[in-house]
C-alpha positions as CSV (number, residue, x, y, z in Angstrom):
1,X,0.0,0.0,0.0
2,X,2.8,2.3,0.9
3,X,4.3,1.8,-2.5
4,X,1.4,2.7,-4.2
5,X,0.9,5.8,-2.6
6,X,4.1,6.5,-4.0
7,X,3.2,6.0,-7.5
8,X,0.1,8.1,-7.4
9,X,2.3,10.7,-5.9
10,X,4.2,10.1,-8.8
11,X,1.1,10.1,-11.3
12,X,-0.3,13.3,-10.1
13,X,3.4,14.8,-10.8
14,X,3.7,13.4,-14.0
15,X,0.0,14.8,-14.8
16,X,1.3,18.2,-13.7
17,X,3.8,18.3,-15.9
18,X,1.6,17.5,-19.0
19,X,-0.5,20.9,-17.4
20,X,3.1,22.8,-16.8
21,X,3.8,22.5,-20.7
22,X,-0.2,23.9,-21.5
23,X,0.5,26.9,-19.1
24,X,3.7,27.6,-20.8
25,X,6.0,27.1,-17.3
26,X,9.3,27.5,-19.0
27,X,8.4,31.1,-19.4
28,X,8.6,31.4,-15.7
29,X,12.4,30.7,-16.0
30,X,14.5,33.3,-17.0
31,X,16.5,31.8,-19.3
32,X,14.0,29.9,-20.9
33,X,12.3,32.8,-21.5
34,X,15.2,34.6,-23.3
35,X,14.6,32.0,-25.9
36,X,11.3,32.6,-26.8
37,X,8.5,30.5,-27.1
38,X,9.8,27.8,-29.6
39,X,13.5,27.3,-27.9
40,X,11.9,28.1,-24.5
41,X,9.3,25.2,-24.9
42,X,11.6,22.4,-26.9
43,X,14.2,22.8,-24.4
44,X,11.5,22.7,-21.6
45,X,10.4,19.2,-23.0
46,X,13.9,17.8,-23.6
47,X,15.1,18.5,-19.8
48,X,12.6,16.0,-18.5
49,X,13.9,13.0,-20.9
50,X,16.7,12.8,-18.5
51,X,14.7,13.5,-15.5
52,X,12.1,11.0,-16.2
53,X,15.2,8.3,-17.0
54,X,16.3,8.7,-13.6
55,X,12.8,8.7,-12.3
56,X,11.9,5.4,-13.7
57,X,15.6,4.6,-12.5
58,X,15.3,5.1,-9.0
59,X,11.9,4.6,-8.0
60,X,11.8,1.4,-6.3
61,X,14.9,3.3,-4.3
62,X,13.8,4.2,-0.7
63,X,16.1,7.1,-0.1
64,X,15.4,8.5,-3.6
65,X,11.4,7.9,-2.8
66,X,12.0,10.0,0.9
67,X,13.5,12.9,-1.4
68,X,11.4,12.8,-3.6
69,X,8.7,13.3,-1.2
70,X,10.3,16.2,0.2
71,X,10.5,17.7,-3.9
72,X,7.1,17.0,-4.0
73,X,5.9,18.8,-0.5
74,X,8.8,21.6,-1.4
75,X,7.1,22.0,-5.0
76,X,3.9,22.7,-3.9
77,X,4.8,25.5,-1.5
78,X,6.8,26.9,-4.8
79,X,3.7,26.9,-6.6
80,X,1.7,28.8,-3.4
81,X,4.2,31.2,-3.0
82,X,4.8,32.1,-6.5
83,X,0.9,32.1,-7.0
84,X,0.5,35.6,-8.4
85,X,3.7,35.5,-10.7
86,X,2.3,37.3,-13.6
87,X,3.9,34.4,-15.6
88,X,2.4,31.4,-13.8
89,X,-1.0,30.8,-14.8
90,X,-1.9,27.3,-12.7
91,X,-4.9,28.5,-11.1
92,X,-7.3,26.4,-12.5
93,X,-8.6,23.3,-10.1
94,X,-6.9,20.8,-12.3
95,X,-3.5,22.4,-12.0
96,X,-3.8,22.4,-8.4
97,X,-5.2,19.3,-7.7
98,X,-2.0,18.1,-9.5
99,X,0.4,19.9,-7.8
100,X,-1.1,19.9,-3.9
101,X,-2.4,16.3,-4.7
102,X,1.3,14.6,-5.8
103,X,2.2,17.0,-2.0
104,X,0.0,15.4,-0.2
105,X,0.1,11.9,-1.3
106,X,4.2,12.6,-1.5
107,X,3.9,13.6,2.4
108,X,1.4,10.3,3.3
109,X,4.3,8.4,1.7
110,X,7.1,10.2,3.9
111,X,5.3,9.8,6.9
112,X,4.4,6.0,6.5
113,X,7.4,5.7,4.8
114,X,9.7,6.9,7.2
């Protein structure tokens, strides 16, 4: 059971970052933005191949699942304090049931987990 929690934690992530790419997130980074739209987004898209390679990599890991729990709790309270960035526009109830639900689950896994 604690496993799965886990993997919805890491579901609800993954869903977030299908949203991230529809709200334009790579704008929010500087120098993303300097490349405009096109650059900004295709090198947004290619930085998670690795990402995702060591996600699938590591998963089954416990210390990597522990920090990744932390990310996930740490993420969301990016995303609440950077709420009114005029660039960040996740303030729909989908994008944040994806970002506080991957938190929450990520924190139900820490604390059974740990």
């Amino acid at each position: 059971m604690i496993r799965l929690l886990f993997y919805v934690s890491v579901a609800f992530i993954s869903a977030h970052e299908l949203d991230a790419i529809r709200q334009h997130e790579w704008r929010a980074f500087p120098i993303m933005r300097s490349l405009g739209d096109a650059a900004g987004y295709h090198l947004f898209v290619l930085l998670h191949v690795p990402l995702w390679i060591a996600i699938f990599w590591l998963i089954d890991t416990p210390a990597f699942q522990i920090g990744f729990d932390i990310f996930l709790v740490l993420h969301a309270a990016a995303h609440h304090l950077l709420r009114r960035h005029p660039l960040l526009t996740f303030d729909g109830a989908l994008s944040h049931l994806l970002v506080y639900g991957a938190a929450a689950f990520g924190a139900l896994h820490l604390f059974l987990a740990t």
